[in-house]
C-alpha positions in Angstrom: 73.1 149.2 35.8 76.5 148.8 37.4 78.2 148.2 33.9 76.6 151.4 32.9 78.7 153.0 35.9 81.8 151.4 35.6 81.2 152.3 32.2 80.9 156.2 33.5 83.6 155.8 35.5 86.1 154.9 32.8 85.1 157.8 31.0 85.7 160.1 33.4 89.5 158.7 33.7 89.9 158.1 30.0 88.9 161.9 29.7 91.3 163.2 32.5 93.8 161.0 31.1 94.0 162.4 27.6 93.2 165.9 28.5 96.0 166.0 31.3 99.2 167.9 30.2 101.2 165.4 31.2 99.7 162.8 29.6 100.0 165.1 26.6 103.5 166.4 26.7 104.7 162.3 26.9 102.4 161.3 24.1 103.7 164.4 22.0 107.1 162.9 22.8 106.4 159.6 21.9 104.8 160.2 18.8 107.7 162.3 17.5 110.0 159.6 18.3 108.1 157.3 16.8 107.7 159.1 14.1 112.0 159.4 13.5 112.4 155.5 14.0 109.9 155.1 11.5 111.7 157.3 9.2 115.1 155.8 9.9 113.3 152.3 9.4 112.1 153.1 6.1 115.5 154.7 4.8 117.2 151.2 6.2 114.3 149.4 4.2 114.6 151.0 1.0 118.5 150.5 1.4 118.2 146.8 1.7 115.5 146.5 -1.1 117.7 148.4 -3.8 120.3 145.9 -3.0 118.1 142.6 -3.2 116.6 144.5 -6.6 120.6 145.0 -7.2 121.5 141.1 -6.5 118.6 140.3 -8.8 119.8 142.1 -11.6 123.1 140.8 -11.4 121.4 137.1 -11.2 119.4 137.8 -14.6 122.8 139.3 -16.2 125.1 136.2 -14.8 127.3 138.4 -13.1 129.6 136.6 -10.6 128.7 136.8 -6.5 126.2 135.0 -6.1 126.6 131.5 -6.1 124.0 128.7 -8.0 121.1 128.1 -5.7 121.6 131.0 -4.0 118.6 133.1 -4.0 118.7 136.7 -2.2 116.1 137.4 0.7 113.4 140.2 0.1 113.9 142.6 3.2 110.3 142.6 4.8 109.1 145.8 5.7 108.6 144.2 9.7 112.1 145.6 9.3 110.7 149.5 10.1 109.3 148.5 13.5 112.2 146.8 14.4 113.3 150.5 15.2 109.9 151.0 16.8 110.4 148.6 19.4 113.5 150.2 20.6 111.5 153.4 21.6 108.6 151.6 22.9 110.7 149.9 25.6 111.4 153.2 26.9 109.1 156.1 26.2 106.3 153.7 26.1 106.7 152.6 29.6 107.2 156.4 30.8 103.9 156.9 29.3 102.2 153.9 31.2 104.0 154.8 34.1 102.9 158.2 34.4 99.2 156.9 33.3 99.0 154.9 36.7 101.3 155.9 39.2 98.6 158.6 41.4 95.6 157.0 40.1 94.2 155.8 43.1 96.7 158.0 45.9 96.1 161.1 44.6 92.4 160.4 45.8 93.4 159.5 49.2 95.5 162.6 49.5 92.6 164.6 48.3 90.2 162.8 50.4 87.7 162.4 47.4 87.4 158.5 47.9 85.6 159.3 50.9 82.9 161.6 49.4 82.8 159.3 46.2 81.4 156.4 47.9 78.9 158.2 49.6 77.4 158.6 45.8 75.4 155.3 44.1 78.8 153.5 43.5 80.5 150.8 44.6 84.1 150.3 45.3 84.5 147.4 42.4 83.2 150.0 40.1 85.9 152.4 41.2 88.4 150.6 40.7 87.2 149.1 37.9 86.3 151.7 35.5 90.0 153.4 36.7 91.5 150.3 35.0 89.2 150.6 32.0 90.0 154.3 31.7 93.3 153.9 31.6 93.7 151.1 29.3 91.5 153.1 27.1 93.8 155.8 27.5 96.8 153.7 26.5 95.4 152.5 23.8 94.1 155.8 22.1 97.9 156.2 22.6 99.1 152.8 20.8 96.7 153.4 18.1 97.8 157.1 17.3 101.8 155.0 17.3 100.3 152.5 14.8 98.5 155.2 12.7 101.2 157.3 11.8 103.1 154.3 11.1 101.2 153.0 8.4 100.4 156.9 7.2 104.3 157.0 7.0 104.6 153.6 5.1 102.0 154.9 2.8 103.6 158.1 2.2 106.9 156.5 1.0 104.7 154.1 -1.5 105.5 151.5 0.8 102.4 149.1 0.8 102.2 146.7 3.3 100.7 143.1 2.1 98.2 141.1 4.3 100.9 139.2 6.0 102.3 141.9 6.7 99.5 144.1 8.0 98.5 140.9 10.6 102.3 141.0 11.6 101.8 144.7 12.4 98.5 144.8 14.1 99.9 141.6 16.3 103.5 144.2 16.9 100.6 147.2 18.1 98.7 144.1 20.5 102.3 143.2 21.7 103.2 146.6 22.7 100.1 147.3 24.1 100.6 144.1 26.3 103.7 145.9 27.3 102.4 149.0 28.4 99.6 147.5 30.2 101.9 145.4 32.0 103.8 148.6 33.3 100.3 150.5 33.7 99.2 147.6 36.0 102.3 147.8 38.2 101.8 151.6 39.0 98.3 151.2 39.9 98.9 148.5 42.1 101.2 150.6 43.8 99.4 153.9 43.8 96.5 151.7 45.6 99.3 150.5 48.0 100.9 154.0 49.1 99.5 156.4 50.9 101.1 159.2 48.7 102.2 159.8 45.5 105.9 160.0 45.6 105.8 157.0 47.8 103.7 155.1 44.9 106.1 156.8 42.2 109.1 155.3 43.7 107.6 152.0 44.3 106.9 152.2 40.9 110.2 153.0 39.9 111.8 150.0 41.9 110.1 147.4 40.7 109.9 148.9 37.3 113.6 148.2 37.3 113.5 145.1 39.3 111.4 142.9 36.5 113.4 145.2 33.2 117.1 144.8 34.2 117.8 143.2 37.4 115.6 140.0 36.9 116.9 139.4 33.2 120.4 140.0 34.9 120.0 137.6 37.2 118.6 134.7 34.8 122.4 135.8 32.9 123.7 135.0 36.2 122.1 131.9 37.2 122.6 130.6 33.9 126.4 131.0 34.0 126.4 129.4 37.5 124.4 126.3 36.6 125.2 125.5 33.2 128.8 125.6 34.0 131.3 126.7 31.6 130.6 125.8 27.7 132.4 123.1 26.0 135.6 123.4 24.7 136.3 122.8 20.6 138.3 120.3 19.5 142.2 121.5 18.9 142.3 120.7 15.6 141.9 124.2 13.5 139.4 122.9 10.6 139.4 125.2 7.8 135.9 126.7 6.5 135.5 125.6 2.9 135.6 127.4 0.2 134.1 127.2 -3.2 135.8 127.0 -6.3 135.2 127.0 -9.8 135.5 124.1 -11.6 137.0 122.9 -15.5 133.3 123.1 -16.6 132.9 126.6 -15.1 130.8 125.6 -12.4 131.5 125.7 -8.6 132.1 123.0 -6.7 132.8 122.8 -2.6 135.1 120.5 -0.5 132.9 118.8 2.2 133.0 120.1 5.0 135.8 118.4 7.6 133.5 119.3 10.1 130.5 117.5 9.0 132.6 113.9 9.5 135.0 114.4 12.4 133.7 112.7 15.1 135.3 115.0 17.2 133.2 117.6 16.1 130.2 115.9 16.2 130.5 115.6 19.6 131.4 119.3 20.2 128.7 120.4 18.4 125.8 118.2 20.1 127.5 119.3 23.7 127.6 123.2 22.2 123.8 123.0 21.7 123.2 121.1 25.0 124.7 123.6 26.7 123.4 127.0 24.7 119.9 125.4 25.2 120.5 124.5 29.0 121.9 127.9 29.5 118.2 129.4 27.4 116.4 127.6 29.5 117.4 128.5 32.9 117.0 132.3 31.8 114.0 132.2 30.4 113.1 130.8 33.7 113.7 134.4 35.1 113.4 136.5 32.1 109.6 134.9 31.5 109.0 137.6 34.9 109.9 140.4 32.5 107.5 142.5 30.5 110.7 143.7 28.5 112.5 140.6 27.7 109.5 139.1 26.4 107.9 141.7 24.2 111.6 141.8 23.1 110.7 138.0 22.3 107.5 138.7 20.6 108.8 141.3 18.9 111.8 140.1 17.2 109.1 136.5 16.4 106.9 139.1 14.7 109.6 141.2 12.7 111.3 138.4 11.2 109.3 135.5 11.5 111.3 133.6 8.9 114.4 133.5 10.8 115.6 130.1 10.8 118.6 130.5 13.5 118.1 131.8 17.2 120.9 133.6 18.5 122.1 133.8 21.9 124.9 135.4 23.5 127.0 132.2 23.1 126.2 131.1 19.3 123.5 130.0 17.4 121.0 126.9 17.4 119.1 126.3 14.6 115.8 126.4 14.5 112.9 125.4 12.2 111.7 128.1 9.9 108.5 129.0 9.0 106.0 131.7 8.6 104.6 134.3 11.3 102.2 131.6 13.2 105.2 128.9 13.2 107.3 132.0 14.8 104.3 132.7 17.4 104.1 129.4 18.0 107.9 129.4 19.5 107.3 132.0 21.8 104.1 131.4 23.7 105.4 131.1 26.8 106.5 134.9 25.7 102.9 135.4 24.6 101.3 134.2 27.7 103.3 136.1 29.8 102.8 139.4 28.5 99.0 138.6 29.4 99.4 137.1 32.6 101.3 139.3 34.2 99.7 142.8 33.4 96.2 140.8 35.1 98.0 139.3 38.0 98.6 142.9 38.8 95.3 144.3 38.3 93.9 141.3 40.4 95.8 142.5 43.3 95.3 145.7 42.7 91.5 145.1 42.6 92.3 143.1 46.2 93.6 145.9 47.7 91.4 148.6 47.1 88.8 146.1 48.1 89.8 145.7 51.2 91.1 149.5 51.2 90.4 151.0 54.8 89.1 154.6 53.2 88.3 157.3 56.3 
């Protein structure tokens, strides 16, 4: 019986949520969007796969450019919601935003709290089904994104394989995750304020508290205590360069590099440090719903990247397919989980102990 009414409950939100106008003006908005990034995605796809078909050619015909052993890389479709992810970071989060941000303090200005309870229900199955409504709500939304993706891929003859259809339903549950997590900060604070604006600009601050200042600060605190980066060695070593040999072959000078001590020292203290400076801001970065569906994102698109780049060069690191890439991220992964129910466990707290006159 008291699923059935948290169960009634959610319905009642999820109904007011996607019949509201402006729930339906920012979905309208998103989906258009979505919908042009998509395109773009699919023109920058197409693009790349003429010229991998074009490198293949030339490969079969022994054209020169391409040296032996080199093989060129098939551009993955994952490439399309690259795009994607840019516009979920921001109209996405609007959407979960608005979703959340007078759930529970437009009641208390209304005083319908109050004559609510007086009816067979209990406050856990308020809140409750309010949470369930709007996650339902957010998700009819992530599922319309997803949807018109794959119509759009389809339309283009672009057929996704099985890989690639995991890779995409795991990019939907990542954004999801992300829009949760901003959902669950606006409901905590619209149970916190007293009124609406006041729960709107709560939102607001900490909304850009844990997406730019805290990844900001990580930058920060990782220049101050991993110190300035080691220097190279003065010697100016020239890259190699391949060159064709008597037989008509190519053939490449070692690199200089690979048996200078010198360098073998720089190099080991250049990772030591990029990996030092990674790990004190993922420290405060891990607090961002952002920075790490950025994380899971970028594993999901391209999970055969082999090299990890940072703002200070590149560490190499072992390649693989998408569950190897998920695998290097789960501190990512566990964060976008954790934080959206530490929210909603407060938020369920608070109302809890809500004084409601």
């Amino acid at each position: 019986m008291a699923f059935d009414r948290v169960l009634n409950v959610a319905k009642k939100e999820f109904s007011d949520h996607i019949t509201s106008r402006r729930f339906i003006i920012i979905l309208a908005l998103f989906l258009v969007i979505s919908t042009v990034s998509i395109h773009e995605g699919i023109e920058l796809y197409n693009t790349r796969l003429e010229m991998y078909n074009e490198q293949l050619r030339q490969m079969t015909a022994g054209f020169e450019g391409l040296y032996p052993g080199q093989m060129p890389e098939k551009p993955s479709i994952m490439l399309v919601f690259l795009f994607m992810m840019g516009y979920m970071t921001a109209l996405g989060s609007i959407l979960a935003l608005a979703v959340g941000f007078d759930l529970v303090s437009k009641e208390k200005e209304s005083r319908s709290l109050k004559s609510l309870l007086s009816h067979p229900v209990y406050r856990d199955e308020i809140i409750n089904g309010k949470m369930l409504g709007g996650v339902g709500a957010l998700g009819f939304a992530m599922a319309l994104a997803l949807a018109l993706s794959l119509a759009m891929l389809l339309v283009f003859s672009v057929v996704p394989t099985l890989d690639e259809f995991a890779a995409i339903l795991i990019f939907g549950a990542a954004s999801l995750g992300l829009l949760l997590a901003y959902f669950a900060i606006a409901l905590t604070m619209s149970t916190v304020a007293k009124e609406s604006g006041n729960a709107l600009i709560y939102t607001l601050v900490i909304f850009a508290i844990v997406s730019t200042l805290l990844p900001a600060f990580g930058t920060m605190a990782a220049d101050v205590f991993a110190g300035d980066p080691p220097e190279p060695p003065e010697t100016v070593v020239p890259m190699p360069t391949p060159a064709q040999s008597s037989g008509g072959g190519y053939v490449t000078a070692d690199d200089p590099r690979e048996t200078d001590p010198a360098w073998k020292d720089y190099e080991e203290a250049r990772k030591t440090y990029i990996e030092k400076r990674r790990l004190i801001s993922d420290i405060s970065s891990i607090l961002s719903p952002q920075a790490n569906y950025v994380m899971v994102s970028l594993a999901v698109t391209d999970p055969g990247s082999s090299t990890m780049y940072t703002a200070y060069g590149a560490v190499q690191a072992e390649p693989g397919g998408l569950a190897d890439a998920l695998g290097r991220i789960w501190m990512n992964i566990a964060a976008i989980i954790v934080f959206p129910a530490a929210f909603f466990a407060a938020t369920y707290v608070k109302f809890m102990r809500m004084d409601i006159r």
